[in-house]
KEKE-3310 file (N, C-alpha, C; in steps of 0.2 Angstrom, whole numbers, plus 5000, padded with zeros to 4 digits):
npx = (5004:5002:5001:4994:4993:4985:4988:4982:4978:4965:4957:4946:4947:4960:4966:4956:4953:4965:4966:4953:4955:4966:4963:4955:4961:4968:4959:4955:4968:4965:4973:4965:4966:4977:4982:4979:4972:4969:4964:4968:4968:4979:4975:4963:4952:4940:4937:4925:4917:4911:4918:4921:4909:4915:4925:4917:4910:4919:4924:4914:4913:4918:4918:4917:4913:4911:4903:4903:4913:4921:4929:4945:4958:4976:4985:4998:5001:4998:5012:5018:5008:5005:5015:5016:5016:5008:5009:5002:5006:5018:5017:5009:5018:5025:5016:5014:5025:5020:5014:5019:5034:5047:5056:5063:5062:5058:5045:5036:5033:5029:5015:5018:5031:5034:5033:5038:5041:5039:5035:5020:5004:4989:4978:4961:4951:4954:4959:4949:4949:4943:4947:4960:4968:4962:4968:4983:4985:4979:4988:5003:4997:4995:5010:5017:5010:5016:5029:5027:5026:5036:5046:5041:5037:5037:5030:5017)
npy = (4952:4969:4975:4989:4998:5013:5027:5038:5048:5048:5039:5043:5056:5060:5045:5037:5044:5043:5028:5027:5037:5028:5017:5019:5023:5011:5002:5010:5010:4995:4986:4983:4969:4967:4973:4976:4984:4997:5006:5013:5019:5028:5028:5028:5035:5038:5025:5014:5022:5031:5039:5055:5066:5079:5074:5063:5072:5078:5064:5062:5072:5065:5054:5044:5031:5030:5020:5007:5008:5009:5017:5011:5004:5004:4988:4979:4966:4972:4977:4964:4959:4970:4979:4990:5005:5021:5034:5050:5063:5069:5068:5056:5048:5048:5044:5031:5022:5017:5007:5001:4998:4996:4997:4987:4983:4995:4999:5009:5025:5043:5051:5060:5059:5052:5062:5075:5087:5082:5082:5085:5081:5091:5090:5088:5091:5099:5111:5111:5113:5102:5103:5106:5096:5082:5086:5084:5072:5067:5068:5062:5052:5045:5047:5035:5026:5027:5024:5012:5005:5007:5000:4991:4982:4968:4962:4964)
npz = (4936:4941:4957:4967:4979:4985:4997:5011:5022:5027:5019:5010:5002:4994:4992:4988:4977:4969:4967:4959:4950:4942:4939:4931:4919:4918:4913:4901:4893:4888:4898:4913:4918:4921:4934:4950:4961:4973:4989:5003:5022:5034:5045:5057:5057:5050:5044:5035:5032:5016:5001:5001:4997:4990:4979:4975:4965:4959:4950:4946:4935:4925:4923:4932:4943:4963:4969:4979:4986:5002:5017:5022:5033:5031:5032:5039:5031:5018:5014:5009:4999:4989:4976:4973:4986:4987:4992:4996:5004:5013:5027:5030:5021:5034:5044:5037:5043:5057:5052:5045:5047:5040:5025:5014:5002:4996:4990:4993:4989:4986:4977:4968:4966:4956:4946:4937:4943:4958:4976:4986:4988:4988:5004:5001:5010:5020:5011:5003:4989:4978:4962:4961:4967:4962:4949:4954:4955:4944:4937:4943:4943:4928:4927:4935:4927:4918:4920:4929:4915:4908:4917:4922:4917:4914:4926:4924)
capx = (4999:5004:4997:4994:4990:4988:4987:4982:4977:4958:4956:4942:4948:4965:4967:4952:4953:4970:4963:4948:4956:4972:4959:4952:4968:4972:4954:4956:4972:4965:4975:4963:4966:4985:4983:4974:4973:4963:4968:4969:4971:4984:4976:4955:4944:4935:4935:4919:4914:4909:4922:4921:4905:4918:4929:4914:4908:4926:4926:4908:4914:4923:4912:4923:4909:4915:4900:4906:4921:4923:4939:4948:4964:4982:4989:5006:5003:4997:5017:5020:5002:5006:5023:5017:5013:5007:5006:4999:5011:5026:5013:5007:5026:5026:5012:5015:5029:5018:5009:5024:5040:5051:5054:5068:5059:5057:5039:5033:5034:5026:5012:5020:5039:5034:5032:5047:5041:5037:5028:5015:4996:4986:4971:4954:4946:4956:4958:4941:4950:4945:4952:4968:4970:4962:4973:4989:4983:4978:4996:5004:4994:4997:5017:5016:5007:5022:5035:5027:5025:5043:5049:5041:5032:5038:5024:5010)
capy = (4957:4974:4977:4997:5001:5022:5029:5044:5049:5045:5036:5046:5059:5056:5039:5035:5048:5038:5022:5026:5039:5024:5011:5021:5026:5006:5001:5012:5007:4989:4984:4982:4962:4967:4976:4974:4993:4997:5011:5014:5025:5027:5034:5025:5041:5038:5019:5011:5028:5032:5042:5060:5070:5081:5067:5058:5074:5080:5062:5060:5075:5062:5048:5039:5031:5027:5016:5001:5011:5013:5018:5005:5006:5000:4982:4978:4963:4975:4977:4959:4960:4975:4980:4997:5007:5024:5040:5059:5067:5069:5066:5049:5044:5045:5040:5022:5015:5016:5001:4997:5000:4996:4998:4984:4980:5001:5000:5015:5031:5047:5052:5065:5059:5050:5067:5080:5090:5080:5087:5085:5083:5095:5086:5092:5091:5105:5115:5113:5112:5096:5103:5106:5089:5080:5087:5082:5066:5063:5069:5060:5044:5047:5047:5032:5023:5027:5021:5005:5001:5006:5000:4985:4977:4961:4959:4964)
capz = (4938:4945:4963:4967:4985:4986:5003:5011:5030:5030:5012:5008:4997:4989:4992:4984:4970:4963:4966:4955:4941:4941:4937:4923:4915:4916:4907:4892:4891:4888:4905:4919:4919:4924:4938:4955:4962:4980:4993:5011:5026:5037:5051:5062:5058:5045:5042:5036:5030:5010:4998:5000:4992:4985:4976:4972:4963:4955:4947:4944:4930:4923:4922:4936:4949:4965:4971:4984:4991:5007:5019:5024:5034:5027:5035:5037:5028:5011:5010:5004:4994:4984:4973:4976:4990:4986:4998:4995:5006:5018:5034:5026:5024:5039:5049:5036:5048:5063:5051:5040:5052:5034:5016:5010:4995:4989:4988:4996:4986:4985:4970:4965:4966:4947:4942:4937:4952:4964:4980:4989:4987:4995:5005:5000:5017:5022:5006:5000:4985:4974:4956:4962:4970:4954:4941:4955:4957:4936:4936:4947:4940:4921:4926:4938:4925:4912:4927:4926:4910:4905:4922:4929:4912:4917:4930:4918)
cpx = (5003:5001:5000:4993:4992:4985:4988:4979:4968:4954:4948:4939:4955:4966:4962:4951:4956:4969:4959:4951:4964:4968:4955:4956:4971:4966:4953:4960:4971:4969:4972:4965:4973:4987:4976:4976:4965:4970:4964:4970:4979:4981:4966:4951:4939:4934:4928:4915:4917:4915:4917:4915:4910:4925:4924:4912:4914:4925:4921:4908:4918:4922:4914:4915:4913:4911:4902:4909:4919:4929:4939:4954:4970:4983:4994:5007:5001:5005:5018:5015:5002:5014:5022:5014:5014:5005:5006:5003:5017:5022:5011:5013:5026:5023:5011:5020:5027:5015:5014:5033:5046:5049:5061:5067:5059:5052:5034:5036:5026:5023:5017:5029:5040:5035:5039:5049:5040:5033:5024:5008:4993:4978:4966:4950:4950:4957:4952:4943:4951:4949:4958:4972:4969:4966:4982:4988:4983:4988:5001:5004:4998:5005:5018:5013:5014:5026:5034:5026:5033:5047:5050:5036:5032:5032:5016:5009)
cpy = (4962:4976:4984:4998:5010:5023:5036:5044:5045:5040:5036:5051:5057:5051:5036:5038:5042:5035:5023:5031:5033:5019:5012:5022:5018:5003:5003:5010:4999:4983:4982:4974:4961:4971:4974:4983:4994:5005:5010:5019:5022:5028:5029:5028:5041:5030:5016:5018:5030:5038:5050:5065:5074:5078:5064:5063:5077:5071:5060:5067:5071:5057:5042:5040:5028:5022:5012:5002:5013:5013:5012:5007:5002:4995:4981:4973:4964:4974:4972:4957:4964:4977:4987:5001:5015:5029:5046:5063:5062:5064:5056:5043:5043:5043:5031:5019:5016:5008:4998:4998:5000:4996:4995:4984:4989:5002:5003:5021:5037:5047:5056:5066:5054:5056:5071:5083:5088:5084:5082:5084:5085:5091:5093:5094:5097:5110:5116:5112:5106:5096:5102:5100:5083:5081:5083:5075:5062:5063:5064:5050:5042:5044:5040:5026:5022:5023:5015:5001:5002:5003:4990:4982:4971:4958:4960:4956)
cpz = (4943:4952:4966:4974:4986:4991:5005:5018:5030:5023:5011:5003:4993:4987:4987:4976:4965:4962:4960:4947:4938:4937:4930:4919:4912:4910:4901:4890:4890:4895:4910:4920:4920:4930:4943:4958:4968:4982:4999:5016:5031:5045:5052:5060:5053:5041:5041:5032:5021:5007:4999:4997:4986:4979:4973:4966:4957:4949:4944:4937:4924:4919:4926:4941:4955:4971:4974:4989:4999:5011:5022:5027:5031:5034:5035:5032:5020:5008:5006:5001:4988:4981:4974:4979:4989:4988:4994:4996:5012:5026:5032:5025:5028:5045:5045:5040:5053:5062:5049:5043:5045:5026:5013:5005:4990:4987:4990:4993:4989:4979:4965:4962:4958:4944:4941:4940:4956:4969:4983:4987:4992:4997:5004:5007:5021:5018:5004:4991:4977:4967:4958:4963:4965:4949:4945:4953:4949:4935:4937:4944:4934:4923:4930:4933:4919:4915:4925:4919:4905:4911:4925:4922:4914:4921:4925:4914)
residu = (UNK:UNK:UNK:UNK:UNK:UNK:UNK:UNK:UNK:UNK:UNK:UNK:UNK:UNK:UNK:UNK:UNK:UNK:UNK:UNK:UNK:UNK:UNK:UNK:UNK:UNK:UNK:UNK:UNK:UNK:UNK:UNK:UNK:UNK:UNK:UNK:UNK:UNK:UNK:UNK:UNK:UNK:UNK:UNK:UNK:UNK:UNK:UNK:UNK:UNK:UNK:UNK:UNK:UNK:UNK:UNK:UNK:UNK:UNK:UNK:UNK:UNK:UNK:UNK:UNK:UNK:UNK:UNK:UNK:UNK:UNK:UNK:UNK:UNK:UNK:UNK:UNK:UNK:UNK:UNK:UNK:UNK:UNK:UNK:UNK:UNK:UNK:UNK:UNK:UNK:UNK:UNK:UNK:UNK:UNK:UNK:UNK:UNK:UNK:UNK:UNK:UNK:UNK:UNK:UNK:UNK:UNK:UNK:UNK:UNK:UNK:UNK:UNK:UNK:UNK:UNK:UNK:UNK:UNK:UNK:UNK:UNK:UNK:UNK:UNK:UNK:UNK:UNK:UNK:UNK:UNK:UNK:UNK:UNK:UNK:UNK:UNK:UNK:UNK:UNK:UNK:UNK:UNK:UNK:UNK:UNK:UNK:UNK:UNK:UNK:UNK:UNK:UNK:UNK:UNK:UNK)
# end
């Protein structure tokens, strides 16, 4: 089994985007019973509080619901629970080692560092932007999903 943890400052827009369009991508794929897949914050301020209207709405185009979810923060002891630990941006690298002080193992990447460009995701709570950050994020996923299934099948 693959364990995903994808993280992002308040795990209420990004963070739970990937979670939920990751978990749909592993489902068609006949996959969901190879994977365990959650997300997290890195950061207090929104803990306990419901996925994003605009994320809920971006994925509710989709047919993706995100019913149950709410923010949670990332634990130190996620690193040795998850094979991969999955950040948004630069900011998010590095407010993880105030929880996660190292990375022997290599299990903390960027979304976008699967992709050919790499980058950043822009958070929506400041863009207002949720297509833009849906298309990174499917992106992001999509190639993330290839990585492990030419990469790390083994666990599957």
């Amino acid at each position: 089994m693959v364990r995903v943890m994808f993280i992002c400052h308040g795990n209420i827009c990004r963070s739970p985007m990937a979670e939920f369009v990751f978990r749909d991508m592993v489902e068609k794929k006949g996959l969901a019973s190879s994977f365990f897949i959650a997300s997290s914050a890195t950061s207090t301020e929104e803990i306990g509080n419901p996925v994003h209207p605009g994320t809920r709405k971006k994925l509710r185009e989709y047919g993706i619901d995100t019913s149950g979810k709410y923010a949670v923060q990332l634990r130190y002891s996620d690193y040795q629970n998850y094979d991969y630990l999955i950040v948004m941006d630069e900011y998010n690298m590095i407010n993880i080692t105030r929880i996660i002080p190292s990375d022997p193992q290599q299990k903390i990447h960027k979304l976008l560092d699967f992709t050919q460009r790499g980058g950043n995701i822009a958070d929506p709570w400041y863009t207002g932007n949720f297509d833009v950050t849906y298309d990174d994020v499917y992106e992001g996923c999509t190639c993330l999903l290839e990585h492990i299934l030419h990469h790390d099948a083994a666990l599957l």
